[in-house]
Legacy VTK file of the C-alpha trace (Angstrom):
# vtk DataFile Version 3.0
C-alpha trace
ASCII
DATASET POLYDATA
POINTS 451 float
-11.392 -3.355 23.472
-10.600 0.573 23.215
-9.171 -0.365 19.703
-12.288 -1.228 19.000
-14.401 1.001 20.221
-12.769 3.646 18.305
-12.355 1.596 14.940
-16.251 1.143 15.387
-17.045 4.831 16.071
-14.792 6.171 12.874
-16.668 3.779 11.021
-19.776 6.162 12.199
-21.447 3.441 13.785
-24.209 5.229 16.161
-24.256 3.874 20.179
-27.248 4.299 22.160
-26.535 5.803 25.713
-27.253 2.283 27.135
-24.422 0.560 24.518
-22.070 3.482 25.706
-22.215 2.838 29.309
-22.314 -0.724 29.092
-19.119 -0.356 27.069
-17.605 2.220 29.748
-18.629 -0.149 32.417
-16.686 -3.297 30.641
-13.592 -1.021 29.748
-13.174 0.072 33.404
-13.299 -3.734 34.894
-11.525 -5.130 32.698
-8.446 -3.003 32.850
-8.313 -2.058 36.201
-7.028 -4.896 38.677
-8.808 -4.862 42.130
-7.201 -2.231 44.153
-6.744 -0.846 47.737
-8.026 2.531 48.133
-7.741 5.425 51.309
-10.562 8.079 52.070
-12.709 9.988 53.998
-16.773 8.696 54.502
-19.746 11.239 53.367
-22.822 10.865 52.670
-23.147 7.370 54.554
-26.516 5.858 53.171
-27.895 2.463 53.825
-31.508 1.506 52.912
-33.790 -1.648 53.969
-31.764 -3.756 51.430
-28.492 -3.698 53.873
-26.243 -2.302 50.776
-24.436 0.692 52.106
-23.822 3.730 49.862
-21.716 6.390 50.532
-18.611 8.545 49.059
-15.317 8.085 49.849
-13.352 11.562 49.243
-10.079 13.735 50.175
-9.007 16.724 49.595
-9.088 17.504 46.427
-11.508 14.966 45.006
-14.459 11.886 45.462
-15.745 8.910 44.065
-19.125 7.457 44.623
-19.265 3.916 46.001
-20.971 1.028 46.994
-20.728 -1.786 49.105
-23.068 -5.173 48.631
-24.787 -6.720 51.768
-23.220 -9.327 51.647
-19.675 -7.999 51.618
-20.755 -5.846 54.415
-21.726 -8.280 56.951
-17.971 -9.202 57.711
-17.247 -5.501 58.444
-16.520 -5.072 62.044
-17.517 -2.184 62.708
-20.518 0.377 61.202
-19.555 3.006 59.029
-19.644 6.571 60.421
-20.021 10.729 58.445
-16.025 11.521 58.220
-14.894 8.537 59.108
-11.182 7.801 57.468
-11.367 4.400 56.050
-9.153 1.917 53.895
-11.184 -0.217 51.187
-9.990 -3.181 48.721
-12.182 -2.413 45.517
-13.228 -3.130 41.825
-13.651 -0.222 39.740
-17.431 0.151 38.054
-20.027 2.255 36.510
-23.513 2.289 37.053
-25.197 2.420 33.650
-28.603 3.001 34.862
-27.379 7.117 35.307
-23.760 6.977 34.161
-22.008 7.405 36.965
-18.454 6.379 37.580
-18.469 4.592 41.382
-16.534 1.675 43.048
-17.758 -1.336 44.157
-15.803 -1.955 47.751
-15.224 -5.664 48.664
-13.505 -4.942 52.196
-13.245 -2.495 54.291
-11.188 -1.323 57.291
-10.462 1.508 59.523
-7.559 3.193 58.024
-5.129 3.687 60.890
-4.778 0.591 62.626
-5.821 -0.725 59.960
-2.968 0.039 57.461
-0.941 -0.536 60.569
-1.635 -4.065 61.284
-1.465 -4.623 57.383
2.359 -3.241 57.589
2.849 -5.585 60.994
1.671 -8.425 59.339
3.666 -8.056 56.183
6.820 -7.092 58.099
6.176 -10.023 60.046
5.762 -12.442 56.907
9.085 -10.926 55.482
10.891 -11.617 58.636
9.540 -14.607 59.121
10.924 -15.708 55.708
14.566 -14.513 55.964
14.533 -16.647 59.100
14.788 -14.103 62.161
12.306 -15.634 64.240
14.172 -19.324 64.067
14.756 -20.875 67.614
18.548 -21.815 65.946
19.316 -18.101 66.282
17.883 -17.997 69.641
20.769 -17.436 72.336
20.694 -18.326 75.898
20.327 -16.267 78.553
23.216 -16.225 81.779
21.849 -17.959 84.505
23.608 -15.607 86.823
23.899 -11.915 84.662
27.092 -9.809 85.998
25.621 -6.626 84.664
22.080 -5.725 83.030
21.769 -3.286 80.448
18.244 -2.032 80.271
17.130 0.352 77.064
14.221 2.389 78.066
12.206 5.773 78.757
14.305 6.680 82.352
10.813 8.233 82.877
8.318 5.600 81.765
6.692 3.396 84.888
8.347 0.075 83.213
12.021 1.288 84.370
10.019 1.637 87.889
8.572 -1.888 87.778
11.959 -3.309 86.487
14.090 -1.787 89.112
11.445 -2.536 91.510
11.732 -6.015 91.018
15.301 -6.821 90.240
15.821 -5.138 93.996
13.482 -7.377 95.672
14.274 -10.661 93.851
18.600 -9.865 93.689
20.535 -6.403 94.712
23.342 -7.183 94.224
23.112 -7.249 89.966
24.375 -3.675 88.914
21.451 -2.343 86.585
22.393 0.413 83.496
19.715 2.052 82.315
20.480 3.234 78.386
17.668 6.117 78.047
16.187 5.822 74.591
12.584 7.436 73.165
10.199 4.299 73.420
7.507 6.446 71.003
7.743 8.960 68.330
10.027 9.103 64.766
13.330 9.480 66.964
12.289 6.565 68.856
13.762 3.380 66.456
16.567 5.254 65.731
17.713 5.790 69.301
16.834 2.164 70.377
19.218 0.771 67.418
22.011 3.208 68.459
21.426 2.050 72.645
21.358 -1.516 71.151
24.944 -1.033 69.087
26.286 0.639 72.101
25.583 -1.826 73.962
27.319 -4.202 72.307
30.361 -2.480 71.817
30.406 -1.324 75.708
31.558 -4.684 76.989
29.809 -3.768 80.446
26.723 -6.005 79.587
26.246 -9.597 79.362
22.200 -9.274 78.238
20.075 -6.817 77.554
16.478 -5.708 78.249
14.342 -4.140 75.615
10.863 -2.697 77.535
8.503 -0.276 77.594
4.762 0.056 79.054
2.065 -0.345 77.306
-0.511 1.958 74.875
-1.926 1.224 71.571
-0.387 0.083 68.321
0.607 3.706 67.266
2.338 3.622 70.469
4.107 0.443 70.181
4.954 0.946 66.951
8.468 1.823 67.342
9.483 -1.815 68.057
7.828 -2.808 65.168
9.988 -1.109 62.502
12.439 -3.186 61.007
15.789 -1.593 62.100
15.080 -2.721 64.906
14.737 -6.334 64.692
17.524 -5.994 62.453
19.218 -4.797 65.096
18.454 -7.483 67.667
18.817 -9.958 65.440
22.632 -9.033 64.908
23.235 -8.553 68.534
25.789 -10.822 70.010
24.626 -9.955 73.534
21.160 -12.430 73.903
18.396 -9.293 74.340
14.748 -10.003 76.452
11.761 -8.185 75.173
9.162 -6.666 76.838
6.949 -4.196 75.402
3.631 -3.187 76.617
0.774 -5.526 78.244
0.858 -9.396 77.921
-1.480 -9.438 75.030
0.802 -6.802 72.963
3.061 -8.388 70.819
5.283 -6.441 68.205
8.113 -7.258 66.216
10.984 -7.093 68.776
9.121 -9.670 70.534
9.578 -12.156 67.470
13.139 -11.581 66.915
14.231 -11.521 70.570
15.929 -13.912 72.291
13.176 -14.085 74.880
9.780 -12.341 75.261
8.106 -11.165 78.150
4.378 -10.431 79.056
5.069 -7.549 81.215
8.466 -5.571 82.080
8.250 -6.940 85.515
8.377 -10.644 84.057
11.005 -9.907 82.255
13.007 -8.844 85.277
12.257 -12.493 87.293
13.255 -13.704 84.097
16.543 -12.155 84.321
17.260 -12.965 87.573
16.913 -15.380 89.840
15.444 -15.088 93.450
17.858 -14.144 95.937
15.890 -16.028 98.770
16.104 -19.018 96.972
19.926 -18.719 96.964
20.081 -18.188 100.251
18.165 -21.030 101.262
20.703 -23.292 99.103
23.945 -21.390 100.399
22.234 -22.338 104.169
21.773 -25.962 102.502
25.607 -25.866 101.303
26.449 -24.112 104.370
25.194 -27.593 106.711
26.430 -30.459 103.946
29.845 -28.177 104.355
30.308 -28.573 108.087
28.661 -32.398 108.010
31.525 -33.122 105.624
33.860 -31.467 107.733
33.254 -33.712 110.591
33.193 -36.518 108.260
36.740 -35.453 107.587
37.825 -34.935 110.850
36.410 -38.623 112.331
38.844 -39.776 109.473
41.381 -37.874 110.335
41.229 -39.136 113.975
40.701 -42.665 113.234
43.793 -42.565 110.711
45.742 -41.209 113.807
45.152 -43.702 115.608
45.797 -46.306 113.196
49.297 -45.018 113.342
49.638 -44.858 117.136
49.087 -48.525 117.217
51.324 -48.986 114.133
54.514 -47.028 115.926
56.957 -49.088 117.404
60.145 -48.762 119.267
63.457 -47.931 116.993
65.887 -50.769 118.190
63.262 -53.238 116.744
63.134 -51.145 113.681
66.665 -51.550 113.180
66.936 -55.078 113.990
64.190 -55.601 111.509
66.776 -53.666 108.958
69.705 -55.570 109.828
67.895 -58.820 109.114
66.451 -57.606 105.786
70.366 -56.747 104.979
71.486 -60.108 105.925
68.912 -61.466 103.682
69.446 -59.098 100.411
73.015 -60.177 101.096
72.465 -64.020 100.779
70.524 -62.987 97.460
73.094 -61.023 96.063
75.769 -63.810 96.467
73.394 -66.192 94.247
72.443 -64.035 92.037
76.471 -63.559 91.358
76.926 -66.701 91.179
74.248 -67.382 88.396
75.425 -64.609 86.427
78.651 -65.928 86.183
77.382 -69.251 85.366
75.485 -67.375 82.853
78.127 -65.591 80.855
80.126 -69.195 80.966
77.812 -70.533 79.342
77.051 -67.878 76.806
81.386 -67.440 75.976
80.791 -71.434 75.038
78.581 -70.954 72.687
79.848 -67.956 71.471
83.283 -69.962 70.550
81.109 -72.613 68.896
79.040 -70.125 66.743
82.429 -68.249 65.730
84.207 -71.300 64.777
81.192 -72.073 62.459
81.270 -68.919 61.091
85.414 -68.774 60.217
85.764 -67.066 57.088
87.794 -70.077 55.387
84.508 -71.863 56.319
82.415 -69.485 54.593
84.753 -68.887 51.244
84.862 -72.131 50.825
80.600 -72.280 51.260
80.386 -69.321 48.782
82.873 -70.908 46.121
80.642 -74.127 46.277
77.570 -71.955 45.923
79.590 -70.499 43.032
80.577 -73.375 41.181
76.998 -75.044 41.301
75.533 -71.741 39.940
77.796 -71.538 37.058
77.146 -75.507 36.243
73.565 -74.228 36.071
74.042 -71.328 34.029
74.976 -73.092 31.208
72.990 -75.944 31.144
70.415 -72.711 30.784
72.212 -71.442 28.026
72.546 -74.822 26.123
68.589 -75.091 26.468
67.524 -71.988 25.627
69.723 -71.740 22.209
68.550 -75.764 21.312
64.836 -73.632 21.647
65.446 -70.753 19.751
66.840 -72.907 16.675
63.898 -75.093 16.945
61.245 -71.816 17.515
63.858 -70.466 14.219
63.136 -73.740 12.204
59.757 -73.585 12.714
59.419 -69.643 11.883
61.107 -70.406 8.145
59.457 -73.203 7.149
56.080 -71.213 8.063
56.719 -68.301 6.225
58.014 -70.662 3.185
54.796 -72.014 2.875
52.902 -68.583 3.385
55.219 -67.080 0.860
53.177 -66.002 -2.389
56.257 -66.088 -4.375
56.234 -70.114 -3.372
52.802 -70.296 -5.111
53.621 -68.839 -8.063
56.767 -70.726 -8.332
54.700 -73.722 -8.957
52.571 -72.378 -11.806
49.773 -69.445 -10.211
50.096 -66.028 -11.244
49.034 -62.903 -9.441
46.107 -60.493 -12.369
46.025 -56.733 -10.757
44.350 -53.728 -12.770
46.422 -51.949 -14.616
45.134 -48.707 -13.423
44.408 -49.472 -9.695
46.684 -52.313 -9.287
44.257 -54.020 -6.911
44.248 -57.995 -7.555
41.623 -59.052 -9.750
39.929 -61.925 -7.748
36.086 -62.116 -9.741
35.284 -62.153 -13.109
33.160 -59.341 -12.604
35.760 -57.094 -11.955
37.104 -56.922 -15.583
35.130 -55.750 -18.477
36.607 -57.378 -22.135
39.030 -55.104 -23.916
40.195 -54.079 -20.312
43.946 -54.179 -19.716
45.667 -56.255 -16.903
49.145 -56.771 -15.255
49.968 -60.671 -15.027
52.738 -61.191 -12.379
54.829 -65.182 -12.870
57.491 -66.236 -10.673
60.048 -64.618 -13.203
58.737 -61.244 -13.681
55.183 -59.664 -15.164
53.859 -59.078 -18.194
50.157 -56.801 -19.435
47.357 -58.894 -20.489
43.875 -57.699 -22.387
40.818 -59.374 -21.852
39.231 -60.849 -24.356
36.069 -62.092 -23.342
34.589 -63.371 -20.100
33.656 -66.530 -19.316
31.260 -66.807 -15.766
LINES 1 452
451 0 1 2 3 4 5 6 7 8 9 10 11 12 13 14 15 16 17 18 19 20 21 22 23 24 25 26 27 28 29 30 31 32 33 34 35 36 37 38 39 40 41 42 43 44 45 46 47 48 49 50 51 52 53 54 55 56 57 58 59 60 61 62 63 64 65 66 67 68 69 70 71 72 73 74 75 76 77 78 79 80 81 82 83 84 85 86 87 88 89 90 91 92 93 94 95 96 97 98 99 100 101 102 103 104 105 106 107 108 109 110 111 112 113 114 115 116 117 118 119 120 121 122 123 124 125 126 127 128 129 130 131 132 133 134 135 136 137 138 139 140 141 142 143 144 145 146 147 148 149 150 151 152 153 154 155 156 157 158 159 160 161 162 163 164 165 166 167 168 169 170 171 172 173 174 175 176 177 178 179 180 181 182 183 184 185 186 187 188 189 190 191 192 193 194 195 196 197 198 199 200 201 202 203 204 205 206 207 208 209 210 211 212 213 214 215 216 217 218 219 220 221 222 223 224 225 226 227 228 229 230 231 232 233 234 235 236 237 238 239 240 241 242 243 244 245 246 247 248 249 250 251 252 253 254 255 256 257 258 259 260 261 262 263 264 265 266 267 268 269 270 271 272 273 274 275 276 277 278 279 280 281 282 283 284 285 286 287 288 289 290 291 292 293 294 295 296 297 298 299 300 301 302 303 304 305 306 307 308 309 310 311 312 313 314 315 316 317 318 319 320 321 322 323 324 325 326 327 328 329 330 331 332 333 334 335 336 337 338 339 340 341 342 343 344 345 346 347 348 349 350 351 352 353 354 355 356 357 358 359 360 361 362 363 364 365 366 367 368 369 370 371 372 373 374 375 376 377 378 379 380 381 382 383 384 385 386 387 388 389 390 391 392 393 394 395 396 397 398 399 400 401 402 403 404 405 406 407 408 409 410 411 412 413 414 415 416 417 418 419 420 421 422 423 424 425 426 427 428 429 430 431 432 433 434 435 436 437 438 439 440 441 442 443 444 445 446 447 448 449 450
């Protein structure tokens, strides 16, 4: 279009003011996409029709703008002299006066604003790489031997922690890693307390807290180093940052969120009272089953009171069971002997069938009958092969071409190509031809051809 323009105006073709704005106005939204842009209010104006006029400006420069009624009946709030706004725009021009303005479709206050924008992209990227997945979630100790806690040591959610994890169970040692929980050192330090964590070896989970404040405030546990850095951490990490209806991005990517930092300490550990009521519980099913064990004992004791007896009939009880395995002994001597009898007899038989004269003179039967066989084999086979010959010669004297022209034929081949001339239509008269007889060949011409 501004190829055009200027093609048409060194052609001297004369625009009236209207044509010249209306031109302006069509160059400008057409090549400029709808954009996001940051300012300062002035000069707020908005008349009976409910369109709201005003510049948005900054230091060094402003921009008139306007904003339709109905785009600014979903804006939540009413625009205010020096108020610092974000807007999502088209770029425009007014023709009626030729001013340059933008015409705003949305509009926002521009800190928590652009700050809930970054959250909720931060949040989508995340989302997408697959931090938030319950697959990466890991498990909490039911039981933790040692509680690393990353915190302000000044802030009152250390207080509330420590408050609780002393009434509910005093004996867990609690190490508080002091870290920054607002500011521009503040992510840095809580990735560092985080890695050092890890690498200490003292911890077996970890508590991420803070109280609460506004997003500015919170804002810390929404950068991305530090979801990075609970996502990598192999010890399982429990966030809880500000109220219960604050959520940021550690509470995404940790292992477990809770509302408050005192939740998250009766999350962490169990109540003591509770234990002690089972260990009392334990402590009566222990000495029940002790008693159980002693009745046993006592009845198996006297099981083997009645059981004992005096030693004489003891012995006499062994000197008849001796007596007996005697008796036994003596038969089962005299079977095994009957046995091995028995066995040497057919032992004897079995060898005397298996004499080697006996088997030579198996083997040189076995011999003889295979060598009567052998050339009965022979004789057959060669009385086939002369028959199978036979056959083979008188075959190939009947397919031998030599045999048909021995009774008359004779074999016409080109006498260039030498290929044999089976059709008339192959030859041409005055063409020359090899004629092959049973005694030799001789070169034809053709003549003339006869179909």
């Amino acid at each position: 279009m501004t190829t055009d323009l200027f093609s048409k105006t060194s052609e001297r073709e004369i625009f009236s003011v209207s044509q010249l704005n209306r031109s302006a106005r069509q160059l400008l939204e057409t090549h400029l996409p709808l954009l996001w842009v940051e300012g300062e209010l002035s000069n707020v104006s908005i008349p009976s029709s409910g369109h709201w006029y005003f510049t948005l400006k900054d230091d060094q420069a402003q921009v008139r703008c306007c904003m339709f009624r109905n785009r600014n009946m979903l804006v939540r709030f009413k625009p205010q002299q020096g108020q610092h706004v974000l807007l999502r725009a088209r770029v425009s021009l007014y023709e009626g006066r030729g001013d340059y303005q933008i015409i705003a479709e949305h509009m926002e206050e521009a800190g928590s604003g652009a700050l809930q924008r970054a959250f909720d992209e931060l949040k989508h990227k995340l989302s997408q790489e697959g931090l938030f997945n319950e697959a990466h979630k890991k498990a909490l100790p039911d039981l933790p031997k040692h509680i690393g806690v990353i915190t302000s040591p000044t802030g009152a959610a250390i207080h509330d922690v420590l408050s609780v994890l002393e009434r509910r169970f005093p004996g867990i040692p609690v190490t508080v890693i002091p870290v920054a929980v607002q500011g521009k050192e503040s992510a840095p330090q809580i990735v560092q307390a985080i890695e050092l964590a890890n690498r200490a070896g003292l911890f077996d989970v970890l508590l991420l807290t803070r109280g609460g404040g506004s997003m500015e405030d919170l804002w810390s546990f929404n950068e991305e180093i530090v979801a990075r850095a609970i996502f990598n951490s192999e010890l399982p990490i429990v966030s809880a940052v500000g109220h219960e209806v604050d959520f940021t991005i550690a509470d995404f990517v940790a292992d477990l969120r809770a509302p408050t930092p005192s939740a998250a300490a009766e999350l962490l550990v169990p109540d003591g009272d509770d234990w002690l009521d089972k260990f009392i519980g334990f402590e009566l099913l222990l000495e029940e089953a002790m008693l159980r064990q002693l009745q046993q004992w006592q009845r198996h004791l006297h099981n083997l009171r009645q059981r004992l007896r005096h030693p004489r009939e003891r012995l006499e009880q062994q000197s008849q069971r001796l007596d007996n395995l005697e008796l036994r002994l003596k038969n089962h001597i005299k079977h095994l002997l009957g046995d091995c009898k028995n066995r040497i007899r057919q032992l004897e038989i079995r060898q005397q069938a298996h004499h080697p004269q006996v088997r030579l003179h198996q083997l040189q039967e076995r011999i003889a009958a295979q060598h009567q066989r052998l050339q009965t084999s022979q004789y057959r086979l060669l009385e086939r092969k002369q028959k199978s010959l036979g056959e083979a010669v008188r075959m190939l004297n009947t397919l031998n071409p030599l045999s048909t022209l021995e009774r008359g034929y004779g074999l016409i081949t080109d006498a260039q190509t030498h290929k044999v001339i089976t059709n008339s239509n192959q030859v041409m008269p005055g063409t020359t031809v090899n004629a092959r007889v049973a005694q030799g060949e001789f070169v034809c011409r053709v003549e003339s051809i006869s179909k």
